[in-house]
C-alpha positions as semicolon CSV with decimal commas, in nm:
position;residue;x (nm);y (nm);z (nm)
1;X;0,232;0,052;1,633
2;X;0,213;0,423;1,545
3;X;0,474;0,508;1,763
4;X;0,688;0,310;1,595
5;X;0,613;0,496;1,305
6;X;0,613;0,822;1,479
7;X;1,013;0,707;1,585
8;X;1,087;0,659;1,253
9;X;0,918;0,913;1,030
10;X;1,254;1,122;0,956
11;X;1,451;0,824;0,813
12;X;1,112;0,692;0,634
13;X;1,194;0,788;0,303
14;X;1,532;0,769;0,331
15;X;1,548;0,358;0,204
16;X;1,348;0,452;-0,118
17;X;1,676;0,682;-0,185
18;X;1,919;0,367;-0,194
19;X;1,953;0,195;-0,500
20;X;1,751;-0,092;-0,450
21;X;1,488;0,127;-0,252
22;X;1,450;0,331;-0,598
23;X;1,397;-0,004;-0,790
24;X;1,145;-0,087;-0,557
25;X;0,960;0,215;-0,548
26;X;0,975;0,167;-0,908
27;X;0,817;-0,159;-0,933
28;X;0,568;-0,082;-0,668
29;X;0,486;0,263;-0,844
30;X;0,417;0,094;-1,173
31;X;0,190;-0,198;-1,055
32;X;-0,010;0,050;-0,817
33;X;-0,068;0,312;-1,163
34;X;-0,147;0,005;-1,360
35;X;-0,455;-0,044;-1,143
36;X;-0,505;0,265;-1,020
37;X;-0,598;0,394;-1,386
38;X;-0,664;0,753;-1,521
39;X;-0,635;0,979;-1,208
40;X;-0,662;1,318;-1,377
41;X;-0,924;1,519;-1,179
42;X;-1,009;1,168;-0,950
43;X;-1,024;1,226;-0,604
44;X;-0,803;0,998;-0,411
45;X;-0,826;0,871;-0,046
46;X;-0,478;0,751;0,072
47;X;-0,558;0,569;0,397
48;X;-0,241;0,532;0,580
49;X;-0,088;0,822;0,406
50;X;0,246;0,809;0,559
51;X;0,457;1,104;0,464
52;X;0,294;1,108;0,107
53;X;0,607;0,940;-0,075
54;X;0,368;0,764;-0,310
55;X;0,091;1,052;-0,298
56;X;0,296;1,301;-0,463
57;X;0,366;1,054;-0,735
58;X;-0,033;1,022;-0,774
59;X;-0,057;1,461;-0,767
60;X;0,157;1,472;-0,997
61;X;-0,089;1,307;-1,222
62;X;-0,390;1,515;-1,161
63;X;-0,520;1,354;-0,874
64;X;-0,653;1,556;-0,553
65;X;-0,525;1,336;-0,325
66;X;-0,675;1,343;0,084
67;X;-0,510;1,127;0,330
68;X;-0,543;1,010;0,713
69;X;-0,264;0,827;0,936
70;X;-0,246;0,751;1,299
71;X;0,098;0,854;1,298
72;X;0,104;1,200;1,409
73;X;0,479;1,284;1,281
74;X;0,435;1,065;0,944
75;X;0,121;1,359;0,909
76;X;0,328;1,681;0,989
77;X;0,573;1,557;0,668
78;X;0,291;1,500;0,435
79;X;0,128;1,866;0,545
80;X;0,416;2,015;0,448
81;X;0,420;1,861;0,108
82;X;0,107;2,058;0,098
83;X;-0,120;1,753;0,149
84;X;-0,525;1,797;0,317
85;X;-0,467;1,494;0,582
86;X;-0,669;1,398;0,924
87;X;-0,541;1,163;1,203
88;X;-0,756;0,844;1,180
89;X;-0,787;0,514;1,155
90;X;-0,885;0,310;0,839
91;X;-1,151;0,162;1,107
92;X;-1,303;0,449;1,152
93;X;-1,212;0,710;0,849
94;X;-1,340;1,050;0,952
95;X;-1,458;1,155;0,620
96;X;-1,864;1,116;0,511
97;X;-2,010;0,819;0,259
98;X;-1,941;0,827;-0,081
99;X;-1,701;1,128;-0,060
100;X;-1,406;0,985;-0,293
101;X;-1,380;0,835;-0,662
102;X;-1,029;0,660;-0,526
103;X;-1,006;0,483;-0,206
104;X;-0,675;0,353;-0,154
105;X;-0,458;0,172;0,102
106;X;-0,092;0,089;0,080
107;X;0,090;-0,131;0,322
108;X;-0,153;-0,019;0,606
109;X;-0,403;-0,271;0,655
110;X;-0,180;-0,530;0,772
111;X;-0,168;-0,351;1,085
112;X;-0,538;-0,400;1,137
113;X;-0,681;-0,584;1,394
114;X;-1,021;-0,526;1,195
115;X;-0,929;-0,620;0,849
116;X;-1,288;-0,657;0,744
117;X;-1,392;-0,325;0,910
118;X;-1,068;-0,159;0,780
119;X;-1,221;-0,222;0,417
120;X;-1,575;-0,173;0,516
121;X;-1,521;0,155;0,545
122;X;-1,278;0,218;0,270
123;X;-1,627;0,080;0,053
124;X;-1,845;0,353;0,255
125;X;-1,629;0,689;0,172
126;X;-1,613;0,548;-0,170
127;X;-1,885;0,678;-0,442
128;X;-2,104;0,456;-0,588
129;X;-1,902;0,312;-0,834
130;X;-1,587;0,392;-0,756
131;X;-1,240;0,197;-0,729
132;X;-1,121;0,055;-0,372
133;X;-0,720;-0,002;-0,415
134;X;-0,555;-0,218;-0,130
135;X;-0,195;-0,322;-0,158
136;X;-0,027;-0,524;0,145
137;X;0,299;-0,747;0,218
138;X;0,253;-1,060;0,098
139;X;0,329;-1,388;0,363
140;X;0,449;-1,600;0,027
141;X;0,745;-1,347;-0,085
142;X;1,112;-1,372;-0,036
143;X;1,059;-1,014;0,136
144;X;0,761;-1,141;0,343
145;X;0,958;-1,450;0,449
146;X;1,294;-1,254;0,554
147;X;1,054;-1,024;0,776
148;X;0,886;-1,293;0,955
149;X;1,202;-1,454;1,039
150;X;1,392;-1,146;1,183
151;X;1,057;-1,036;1,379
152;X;1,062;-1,373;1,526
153;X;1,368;-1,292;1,723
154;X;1,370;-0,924;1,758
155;X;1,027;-0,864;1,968
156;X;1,112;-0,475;1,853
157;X;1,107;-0,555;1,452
158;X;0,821;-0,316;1,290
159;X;0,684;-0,637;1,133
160;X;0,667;-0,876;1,389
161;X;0,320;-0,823;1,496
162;X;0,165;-0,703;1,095
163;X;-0,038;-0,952;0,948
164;X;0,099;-1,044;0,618
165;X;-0,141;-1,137;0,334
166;X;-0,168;-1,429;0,095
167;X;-0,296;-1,381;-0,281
168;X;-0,608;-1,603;-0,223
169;X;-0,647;-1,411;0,154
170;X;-0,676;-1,095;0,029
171;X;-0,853;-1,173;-0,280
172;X;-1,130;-1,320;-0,115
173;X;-1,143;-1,045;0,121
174;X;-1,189;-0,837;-0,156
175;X;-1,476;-1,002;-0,362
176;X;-1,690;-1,005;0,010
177;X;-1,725;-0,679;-0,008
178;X;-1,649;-0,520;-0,395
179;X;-1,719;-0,616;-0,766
180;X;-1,513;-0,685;-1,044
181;X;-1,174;-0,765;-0,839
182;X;-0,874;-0,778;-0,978
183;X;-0,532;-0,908;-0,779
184;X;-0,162;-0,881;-0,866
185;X;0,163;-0,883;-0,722
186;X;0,485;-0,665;-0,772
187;X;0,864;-0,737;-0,676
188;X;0,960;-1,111;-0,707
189;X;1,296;-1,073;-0,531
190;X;1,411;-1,057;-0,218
191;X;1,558;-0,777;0,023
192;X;1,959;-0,817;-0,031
193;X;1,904;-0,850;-0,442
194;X;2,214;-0,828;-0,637
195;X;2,283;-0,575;-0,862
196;X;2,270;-0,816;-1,181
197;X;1,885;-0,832;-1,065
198;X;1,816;-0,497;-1,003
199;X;1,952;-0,424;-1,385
200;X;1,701;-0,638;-1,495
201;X;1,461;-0,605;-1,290
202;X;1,206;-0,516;-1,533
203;X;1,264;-0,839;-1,668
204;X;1,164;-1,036;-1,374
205;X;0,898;-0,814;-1,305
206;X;0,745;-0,916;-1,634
207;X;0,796;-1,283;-1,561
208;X;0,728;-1,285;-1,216
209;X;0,334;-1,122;-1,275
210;X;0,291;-1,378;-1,565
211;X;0,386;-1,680;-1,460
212;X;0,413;-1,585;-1,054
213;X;0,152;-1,351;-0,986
214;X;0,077;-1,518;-0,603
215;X;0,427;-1,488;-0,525
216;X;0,542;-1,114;-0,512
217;X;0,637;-0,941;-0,234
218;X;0,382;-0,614;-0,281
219;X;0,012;-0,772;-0,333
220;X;-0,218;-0,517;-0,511
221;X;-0,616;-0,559;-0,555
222;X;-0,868;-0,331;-0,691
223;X;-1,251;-0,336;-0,694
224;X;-1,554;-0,182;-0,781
225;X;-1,767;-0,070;-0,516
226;X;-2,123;-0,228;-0,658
């Protein structure tokens, strides 16, 4: 799977620059900051840091933000946004216990084999009371449903072998092992939107996590670690 990643760490960022990609990022953005809290002076853990799209966004608010991937080329771009990152695995995070106040993970655990040691050890390099952040695809989304489909018949597809989430999945996964859990959702349409949505697409967003909160295509949970 990293190589995948590896193959396509140039052109990474480069969807998140079209229009709906910026809505997205958007969405996403505000629904991870929502639970995320104040991050001024927080040290944050971004396992699965990619090329640090989303970790700048979190710097730029005052967070000191550490990061590991097993993609080596996805690292080299987020060094040279002048980002402290390690190779790793969220398995086996190469960083002591109870070294962050943030632990986060976004869109990375659904490529674990391990879910359940994946957030084990997201709990350990937490501090005692500290927040554990996971956001993953979610199975019951237009997005999720258009991926499975097309990874069905392209054995190549970078989703066909993740393991998509469902709200109830990943909130139970959650409460095993953290207190005071808290699960959302963010995006409630699909990948080929029209533009009348993506105009309002604050609108839906505010409809979609009142009244559809299992159903949008980025899940996001938070805990406490007890």
């Amino acid at each position: 799977m990293e190589e995948q990643f590896n193959q396509i760490a140039d052109q990474y960022d480069q969807w998140f620059e079209t229009e709906q990609g910026k809505v997205v990022k958007e969405l996403e953005l505000k629904a991870l900051l929502e639970i995320l809290g104040d991050l001024q002076g927080k040290t944050l853990l971004e396992v699965g840091i990619g090329t640090g799209l989303f970790a700048m966004e979190f710097r730029k608010l005052g967070a000191k933000v550490y990061g590991i991937d097993p993609a080596e080329k996805m690292l080299e771009i987020a060094r040279s946004r002048g980002f402290e990152v390690k190779f790793g695995y969220g398995e086996q995070i190469p960083y002591p216990d109870n070294s962050f106040d943030i632990t986060l993970s976004m869109t990375s655990m659904e490529n674990s084999k391990s879910p359940e040691k994946f957030l084990q050890e997201m709990v350990r390099v937490t501090k005692p009371n500290g927040k554990v952040v996971v956001a993953v695809l979610n199975l019951f989304s237009l997005y999720g449903i258009v991926r499975k489909i097309k990874g069905l018949f392209n054995k190549d597809d970078l989703f066909r072998e993740m393991h998509f989430y469902t709200y109830w999945e990943l909130n139970r996964l959650m409460k095993k092992y953290l207190c005071d859990v808290s699960t959302n959702s963010s995006v409630f349409f699909g990948p080929f939107a029209p533009k009348f949505i993506l105009k309002n697409a604050h609108k839906f967003e505010n409809f979609g996590r009142k009244y559809l909160k299992p159903f949008g295509a980025l899940l996001v949970s938070a805990g406490r670690k007890c």
